[in-house]
C-alpha positions as CSV (number, residue, x, y, z in Angstrom):
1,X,146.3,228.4,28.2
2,X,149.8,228.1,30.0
3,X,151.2,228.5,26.8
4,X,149.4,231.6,25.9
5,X,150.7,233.0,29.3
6,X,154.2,231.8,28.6
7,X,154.2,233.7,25.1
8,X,152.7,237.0,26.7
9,X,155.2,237.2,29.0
10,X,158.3,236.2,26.9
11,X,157.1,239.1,25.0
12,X,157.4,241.7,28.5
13,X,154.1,242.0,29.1
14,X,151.7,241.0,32.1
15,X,149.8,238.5,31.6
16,X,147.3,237.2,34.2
17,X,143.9,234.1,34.3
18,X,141.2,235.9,35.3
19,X,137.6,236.0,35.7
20,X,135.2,233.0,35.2
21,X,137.8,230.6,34.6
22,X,140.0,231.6,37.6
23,X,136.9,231.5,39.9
24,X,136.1,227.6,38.6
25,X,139.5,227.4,39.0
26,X,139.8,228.0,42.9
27,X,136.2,226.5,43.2
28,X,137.7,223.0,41.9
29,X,135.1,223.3,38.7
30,X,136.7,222.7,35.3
31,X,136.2,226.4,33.1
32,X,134.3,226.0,30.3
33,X,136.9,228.4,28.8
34,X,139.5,230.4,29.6
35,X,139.8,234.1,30.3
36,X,143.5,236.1,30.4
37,X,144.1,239.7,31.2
38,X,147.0,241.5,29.6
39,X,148.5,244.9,29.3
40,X,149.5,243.9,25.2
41,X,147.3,246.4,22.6
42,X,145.4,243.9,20.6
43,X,147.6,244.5,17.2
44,X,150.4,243.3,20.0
45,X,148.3,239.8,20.4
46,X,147.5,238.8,17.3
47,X,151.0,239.2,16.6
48,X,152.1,237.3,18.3
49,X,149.7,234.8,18.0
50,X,149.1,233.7,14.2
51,X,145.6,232.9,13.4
52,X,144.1,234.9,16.5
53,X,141.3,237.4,15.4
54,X,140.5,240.8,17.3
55,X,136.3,239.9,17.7
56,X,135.6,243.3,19.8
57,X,136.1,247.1,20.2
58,X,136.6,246.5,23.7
59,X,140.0,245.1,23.3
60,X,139.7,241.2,23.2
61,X,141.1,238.5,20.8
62,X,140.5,235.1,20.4
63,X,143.3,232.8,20.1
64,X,142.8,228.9,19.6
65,X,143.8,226.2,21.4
66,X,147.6,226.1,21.7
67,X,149.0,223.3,25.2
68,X,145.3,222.4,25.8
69,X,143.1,222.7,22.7
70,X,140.6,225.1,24.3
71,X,140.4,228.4,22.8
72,X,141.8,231.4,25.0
73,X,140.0,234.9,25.3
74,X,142.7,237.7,25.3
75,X,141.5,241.0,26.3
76,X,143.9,244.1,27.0
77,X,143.6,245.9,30.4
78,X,140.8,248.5,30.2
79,X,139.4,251.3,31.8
80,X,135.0,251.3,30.8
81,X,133.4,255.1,30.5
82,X,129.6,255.9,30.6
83,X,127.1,252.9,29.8
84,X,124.6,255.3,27.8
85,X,122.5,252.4,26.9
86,X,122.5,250.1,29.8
87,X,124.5,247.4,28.3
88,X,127.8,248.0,26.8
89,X,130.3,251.4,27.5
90,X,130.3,254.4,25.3
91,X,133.9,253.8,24.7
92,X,136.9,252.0,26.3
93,X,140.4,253.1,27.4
94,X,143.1,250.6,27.8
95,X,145.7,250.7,30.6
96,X,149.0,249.2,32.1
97,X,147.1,249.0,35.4
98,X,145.3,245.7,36.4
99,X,143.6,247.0,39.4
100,X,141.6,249.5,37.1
101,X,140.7,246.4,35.0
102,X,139.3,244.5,37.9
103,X,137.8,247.3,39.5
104,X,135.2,247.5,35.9
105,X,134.4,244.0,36.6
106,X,130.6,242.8,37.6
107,X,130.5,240.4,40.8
108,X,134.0,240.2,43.3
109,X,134.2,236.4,42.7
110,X,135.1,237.5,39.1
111,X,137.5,240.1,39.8
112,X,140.6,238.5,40.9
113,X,144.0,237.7,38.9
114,X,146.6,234.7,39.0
115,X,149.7,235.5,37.6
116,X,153.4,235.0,39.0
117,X,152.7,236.9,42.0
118,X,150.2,234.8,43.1
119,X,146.4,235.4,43.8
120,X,145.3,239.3,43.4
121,X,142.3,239.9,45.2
122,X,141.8,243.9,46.0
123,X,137.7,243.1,46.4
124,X,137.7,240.0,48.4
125,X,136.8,237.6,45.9
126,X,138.4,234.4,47.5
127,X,136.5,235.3,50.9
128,X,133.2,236.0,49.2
129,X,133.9,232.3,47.5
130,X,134.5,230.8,51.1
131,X,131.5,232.7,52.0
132,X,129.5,231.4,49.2
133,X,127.9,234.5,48.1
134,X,127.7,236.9,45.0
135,X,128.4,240.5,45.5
136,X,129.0,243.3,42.8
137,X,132.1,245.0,43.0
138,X,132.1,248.5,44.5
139,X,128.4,249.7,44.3
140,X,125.9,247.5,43.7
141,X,123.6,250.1,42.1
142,X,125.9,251.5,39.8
143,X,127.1,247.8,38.4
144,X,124.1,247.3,37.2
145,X,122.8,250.4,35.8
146,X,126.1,249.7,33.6
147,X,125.1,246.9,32.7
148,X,121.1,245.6,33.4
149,X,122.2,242.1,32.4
150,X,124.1,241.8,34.9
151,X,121.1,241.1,37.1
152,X,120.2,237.9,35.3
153,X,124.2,237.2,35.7
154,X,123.9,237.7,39.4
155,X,121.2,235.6,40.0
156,X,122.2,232.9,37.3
157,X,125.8,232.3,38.9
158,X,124.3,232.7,42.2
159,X,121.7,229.6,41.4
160,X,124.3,227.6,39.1
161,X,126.9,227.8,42.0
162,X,124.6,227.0,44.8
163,X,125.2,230.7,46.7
164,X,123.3,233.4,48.1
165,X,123.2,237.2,47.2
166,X,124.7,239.0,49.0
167,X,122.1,242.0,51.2
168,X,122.9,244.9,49.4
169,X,123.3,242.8,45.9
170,X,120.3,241.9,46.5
171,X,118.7,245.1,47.5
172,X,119.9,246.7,44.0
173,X,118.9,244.1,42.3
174,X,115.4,244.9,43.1
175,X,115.9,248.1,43.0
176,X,117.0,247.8,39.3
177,X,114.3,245.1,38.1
178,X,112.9,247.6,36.2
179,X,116.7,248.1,34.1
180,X,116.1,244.3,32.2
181,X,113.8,246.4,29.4
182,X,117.3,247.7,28.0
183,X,118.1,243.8,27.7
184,X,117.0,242.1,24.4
185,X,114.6,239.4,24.7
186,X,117.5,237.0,22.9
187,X,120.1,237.8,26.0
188,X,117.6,237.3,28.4
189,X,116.9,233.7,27.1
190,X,120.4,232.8,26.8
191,X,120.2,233.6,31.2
192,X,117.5,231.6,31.5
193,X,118.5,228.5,29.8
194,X,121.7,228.8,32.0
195,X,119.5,229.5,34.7
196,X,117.6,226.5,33.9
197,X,120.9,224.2,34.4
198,X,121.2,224.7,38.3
199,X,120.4,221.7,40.2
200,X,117.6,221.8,41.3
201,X,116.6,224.4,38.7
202,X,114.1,225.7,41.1
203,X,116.5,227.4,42.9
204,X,117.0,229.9,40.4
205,X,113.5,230.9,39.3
206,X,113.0,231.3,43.7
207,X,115.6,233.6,43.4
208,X,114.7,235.3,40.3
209,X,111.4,235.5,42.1
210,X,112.9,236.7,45.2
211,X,115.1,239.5,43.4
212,X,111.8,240.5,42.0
213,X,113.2,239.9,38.4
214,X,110.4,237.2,37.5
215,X,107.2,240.0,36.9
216,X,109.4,241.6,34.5
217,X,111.0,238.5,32.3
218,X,107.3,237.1,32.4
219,X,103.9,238.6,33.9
220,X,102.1,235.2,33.0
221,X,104.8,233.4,35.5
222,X,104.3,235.4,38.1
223,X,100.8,235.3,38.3
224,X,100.9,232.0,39.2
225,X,101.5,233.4,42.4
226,X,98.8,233.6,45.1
227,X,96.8,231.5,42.5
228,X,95.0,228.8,44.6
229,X,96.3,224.9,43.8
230,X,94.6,222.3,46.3
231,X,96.6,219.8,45.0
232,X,99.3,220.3,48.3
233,X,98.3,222.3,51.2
234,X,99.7,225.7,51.5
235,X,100.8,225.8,48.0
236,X,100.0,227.9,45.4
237,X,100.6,227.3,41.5
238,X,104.1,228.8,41.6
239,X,104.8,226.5,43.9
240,X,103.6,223.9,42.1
241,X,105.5,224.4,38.0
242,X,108.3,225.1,40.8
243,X,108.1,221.3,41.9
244,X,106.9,220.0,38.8
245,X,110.7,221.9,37.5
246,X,112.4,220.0,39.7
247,X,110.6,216.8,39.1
248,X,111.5,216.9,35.2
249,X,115.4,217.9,35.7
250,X,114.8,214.5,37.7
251,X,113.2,212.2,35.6
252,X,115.1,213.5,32.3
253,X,118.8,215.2,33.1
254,X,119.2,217.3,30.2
255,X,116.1,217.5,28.3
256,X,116.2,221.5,27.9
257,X,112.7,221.2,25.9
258,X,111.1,219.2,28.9
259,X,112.4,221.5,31.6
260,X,110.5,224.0,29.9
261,X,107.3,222.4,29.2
262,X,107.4,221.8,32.8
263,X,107.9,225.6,33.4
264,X,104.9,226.6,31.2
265,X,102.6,223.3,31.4
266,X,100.4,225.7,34.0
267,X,100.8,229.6,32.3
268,X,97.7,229.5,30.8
269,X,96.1,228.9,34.2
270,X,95.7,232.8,36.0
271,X,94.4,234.2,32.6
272,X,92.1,231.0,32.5
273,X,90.6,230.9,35.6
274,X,87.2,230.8,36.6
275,X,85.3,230.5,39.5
276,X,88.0,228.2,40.6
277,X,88.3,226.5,37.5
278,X,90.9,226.6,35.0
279,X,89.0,225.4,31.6
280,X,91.1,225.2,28.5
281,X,93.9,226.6,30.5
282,X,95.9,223.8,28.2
283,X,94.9,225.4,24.8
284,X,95.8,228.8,26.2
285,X,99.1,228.0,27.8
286,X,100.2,226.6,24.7
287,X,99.3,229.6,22.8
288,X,101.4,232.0,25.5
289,X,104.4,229.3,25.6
290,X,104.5,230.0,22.0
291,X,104.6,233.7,21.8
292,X,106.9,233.8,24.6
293,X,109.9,231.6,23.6
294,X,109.7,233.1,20.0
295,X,109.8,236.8,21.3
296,X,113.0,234.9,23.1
297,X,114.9,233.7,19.8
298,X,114.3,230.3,20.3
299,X,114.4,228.1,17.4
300,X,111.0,227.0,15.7
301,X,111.2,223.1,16.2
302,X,111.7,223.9,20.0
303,X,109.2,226.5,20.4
304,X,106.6,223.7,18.8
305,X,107.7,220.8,20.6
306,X,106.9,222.8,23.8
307,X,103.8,224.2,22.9
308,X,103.0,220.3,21.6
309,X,103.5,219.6,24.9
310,X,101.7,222.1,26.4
311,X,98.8,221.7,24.8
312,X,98.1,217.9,25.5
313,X,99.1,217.5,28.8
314,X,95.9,216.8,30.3
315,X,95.3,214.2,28.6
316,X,93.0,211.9,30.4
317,X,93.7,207.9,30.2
318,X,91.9,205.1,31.1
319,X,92.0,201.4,31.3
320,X,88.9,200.7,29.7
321,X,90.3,203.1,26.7
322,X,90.9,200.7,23.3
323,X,93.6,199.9,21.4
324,X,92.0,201.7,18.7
325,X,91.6,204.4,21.3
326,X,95.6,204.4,22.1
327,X,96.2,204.2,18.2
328,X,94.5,207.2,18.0
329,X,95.7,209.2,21.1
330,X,99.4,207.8,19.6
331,X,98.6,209.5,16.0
332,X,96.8,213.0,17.9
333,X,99.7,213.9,20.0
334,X,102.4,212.0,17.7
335,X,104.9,209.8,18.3
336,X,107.8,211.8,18.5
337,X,106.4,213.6,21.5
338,X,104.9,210.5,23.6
339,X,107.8,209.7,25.3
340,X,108.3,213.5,26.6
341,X,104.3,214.0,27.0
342,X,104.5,210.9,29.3
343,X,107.6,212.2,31.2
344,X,105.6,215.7,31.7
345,X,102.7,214.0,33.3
346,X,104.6,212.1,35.5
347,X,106.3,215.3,36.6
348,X,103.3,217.0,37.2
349,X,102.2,214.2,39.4
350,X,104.9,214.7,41.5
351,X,104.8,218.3,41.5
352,X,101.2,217.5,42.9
353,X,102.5,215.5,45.8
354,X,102.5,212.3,44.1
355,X,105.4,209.9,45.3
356,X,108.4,210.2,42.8
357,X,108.5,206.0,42.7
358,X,104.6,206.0,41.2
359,X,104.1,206.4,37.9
360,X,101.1,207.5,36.2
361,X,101.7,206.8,33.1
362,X,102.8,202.9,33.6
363,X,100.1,201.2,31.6
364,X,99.7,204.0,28.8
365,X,103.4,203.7,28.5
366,X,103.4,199.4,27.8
367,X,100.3,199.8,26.0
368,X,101.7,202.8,23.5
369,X,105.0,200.6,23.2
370,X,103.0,197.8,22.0
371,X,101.1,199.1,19.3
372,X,104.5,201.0,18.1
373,X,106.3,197.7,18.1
374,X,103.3,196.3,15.7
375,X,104.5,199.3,13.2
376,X,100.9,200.0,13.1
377,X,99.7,202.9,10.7
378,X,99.5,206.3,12.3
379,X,100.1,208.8,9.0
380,X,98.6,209.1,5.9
381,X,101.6,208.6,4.7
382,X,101.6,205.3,6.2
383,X,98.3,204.2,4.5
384,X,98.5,201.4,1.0
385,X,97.4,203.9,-1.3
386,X,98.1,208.0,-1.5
387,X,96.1,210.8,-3.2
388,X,97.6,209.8,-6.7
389,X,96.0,206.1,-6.4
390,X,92.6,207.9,-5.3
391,X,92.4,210.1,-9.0
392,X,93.7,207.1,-11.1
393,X,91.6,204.1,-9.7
394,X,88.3,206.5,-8.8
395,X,88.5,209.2,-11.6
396,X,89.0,212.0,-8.7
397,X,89.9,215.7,-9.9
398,X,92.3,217.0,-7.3
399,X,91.3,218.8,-4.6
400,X,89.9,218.7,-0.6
401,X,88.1,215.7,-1.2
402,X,91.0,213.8,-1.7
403,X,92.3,214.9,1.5
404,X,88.8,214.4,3.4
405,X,88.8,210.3,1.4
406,X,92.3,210.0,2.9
407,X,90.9,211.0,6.2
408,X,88.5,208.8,5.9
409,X,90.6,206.0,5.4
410,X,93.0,206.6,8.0
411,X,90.3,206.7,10.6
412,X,89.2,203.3,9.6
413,X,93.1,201.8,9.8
414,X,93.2,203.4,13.2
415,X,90.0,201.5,14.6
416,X,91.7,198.1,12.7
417,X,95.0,198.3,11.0
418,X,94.1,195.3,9.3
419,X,92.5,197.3,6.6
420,X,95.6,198.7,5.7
421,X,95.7,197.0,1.8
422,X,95.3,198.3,-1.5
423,X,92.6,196.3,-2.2
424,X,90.4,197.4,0.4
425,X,91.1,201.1,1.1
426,X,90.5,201.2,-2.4
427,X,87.2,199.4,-2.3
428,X,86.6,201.6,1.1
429,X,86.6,204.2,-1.2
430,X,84.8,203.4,-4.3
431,X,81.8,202.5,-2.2
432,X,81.9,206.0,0.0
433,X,82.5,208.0,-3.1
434,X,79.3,205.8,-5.1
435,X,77.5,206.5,-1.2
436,X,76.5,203.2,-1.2
């Protein structure tokens, strides 16, 4: 990045770190990447850098990683005129004047410079920093009827940062709620996700709540407000996937597909409920966790591992249960997914005021490790003989009743793996097909 800065100014232009990267910068955070402001024309910067590429109408190149190998995000002081769809401005002017390019920018805590002059702060970004707050530059209202992702932004830095809004922020964000339709479903994931990543991720979905962005990203969310949960007094069920959130980014940093499952474990409940009672709210939940994270872009093995999840986590155990009876709850839910399954119940248990230190799932856990340590058979395809062996030892034309003998035979390995030979799955079936 210095060396970017070096070249731009070698070359007599102004040249100036800016935005994200200078606010992680004076927070003591390492930027992800790195932003720089100039006065060059584009044609002027990828000159002078070989192998840049101009990726935008609005005046920014890319140039990889010179002095520290992460790539640098040129973009040429700019003036932004009439947002006619809510997102992005009819047309740009560029400009020798870097207080018109701050001035277009979205929060105050992104709109200061460093270049050799020092700090340039005309909208009191470095107090709002010490102040720990987020505020839009100039009027509130009109930043984001420029822009309506810049809600999501607003309350995803303010969650991911561990600061407030701001009052009048705040206010407009409100105000504006109803803006996010001009956002596509895709861009509003990407927020969430990122939303997702503050610690403790609850904070963000309170505030998204409290900015009265949450009815419109997803009705089914927020009416798990006011819905009754007796599990802790004075809660409702918000307040309990809020918990259960927390819980998971607890038990399993990282694991993006459990923080969601945690989110949605509950959906199905308000549009479930009856007389107090939320039967097959499971089934249902993992039909809306479905439709909602495809409408969001997310890809399909994600959207099924969370609607897996979803969907089986009420499972009930008990001691008295088999080891047939584990094979079998092993081979239902699969065994890819235990481990997260186990890890959702447990965070649901503390999201229902159990203690964090108890675990629910202790004795399923040993008991599903020992019957995967045995190898046992779970699949068909882990069975001695296949469909083919079926039609050549029994004379079978192919068809269902292959699948429905396989079936059959799995069942019986499940209830004793011991049966798992050739000789007497085949004999298993030659005496079910004769139906003696």
């Amino acid at each position: 990045m210095v060396a970017v800065l070096e070249r731009l100014r070698a070359g007599g232009h102004q040249a100036y770190v800016v935005g994200g990267s200078l606010r992680d910068l004076l927070l003591h955070r390492p930027p992800a990447d790195w932003d720089v402001a100039t006065d060059a024309r584009p044609p002027v910067v990828t000159a002078l850098f070989p192998g840049s590429r101009a990726v935008a109408r609005f005046g920014t190149v890319l140039i990889p990683g010179i002095d520290d190998r992460q790539q640098v995000e040129v973009t040429t002081f700019r003036r932004d005129h009439h947002y006619g769809d809510h997102r992005r401005p009819d047309r740009v002017t560029f400009t020798t004047s870097l207080a018109e390019d701050l001035a277009r920018r979205d929060f105050t805590i992104n709109a200061m410079a460093l270049g050799p002059e020092g700090l340039v702060d005309p909208h009191g970004g470095q107090a709002d920093l010490g102040r720990r707050v987020v505020r839009a530059v100039g009027d509130p209202a009109v930043r984001f009827d420029e822009d309506a992702l810049r809600l999501l932004r607003a309350v995803r830095l303010a969650a991911v940062l561990g600061f407030d809004l701001e009052p009048g922020t705040l206010a407009a964000i409100r105000q504006g709620a109803p803006l996010l339709r001009y956002v596509s479903a895709e861009r509003r994931g990407q927020e969430l996700w990122r939303l997702l990543a503050a610690t403790p991720p609850s904070r963000g979905l309170r505030l998204l709540d409290e900015a009265g962005l949450l009815e419109a990203l997803w009705p089914d969310l927020a009416a798990q407000r006011r819905v009754p949960q007796a599990k802790v007094a004075g809660d409702d069920l918000w307040a309990h996937t809020l918990r259960t959130v927390d819980a998971a980014a607890m038990l399993a940093p990282g694991d993006g597909t459990l923080l969601l499952a945690a989110l949605l474990h509950d959906v199905g409940k308000p549009s479930s409920q009856t007389e107090g009672h939320f039967h097959g709210h499971e089934v249902v939940g993992a039909q809306l966790a479905a439709r909602w994270l495809r409408s969001l872009g997310r890809p399909r093995r994600e959207v099924d591992a969370v609607a897996l999840l979803v969907r089986w986590h009420m499972f009930h155990y008990e001691a008295r249960w088999s080891d047939a009876a584990v094979r079998r709850f092993i081979r239902r839910v699969g065994p890819e997914a235990l481990p997260r399954l186990l890890l959702l119940r447990r965070a649901d248990a503390i999201g229902s005021g159990e203690a964090a230190a108890h675990d629910p799932t202790a004795e399923l856990r040993g008991r599903v490790a020992v019957q995967l340590d045995a190898k046992v058979p779970l699949s068909l395809a882990e069975l001695a003989v296949d469909g083919h062996d079926l039609r050549r030892e029994l004379g079978l034309l192919p068809g269902p009743a292959v699948g429905r003998l396989l079936g059959r035979l799995l069942a019986s390995v499940l209830a004793d793996p011991s049966r798992n030979t050739r000789e007497i799955l085949l004999a298993d079936a030659r005496r079910w097909t004769s139906g003696s």
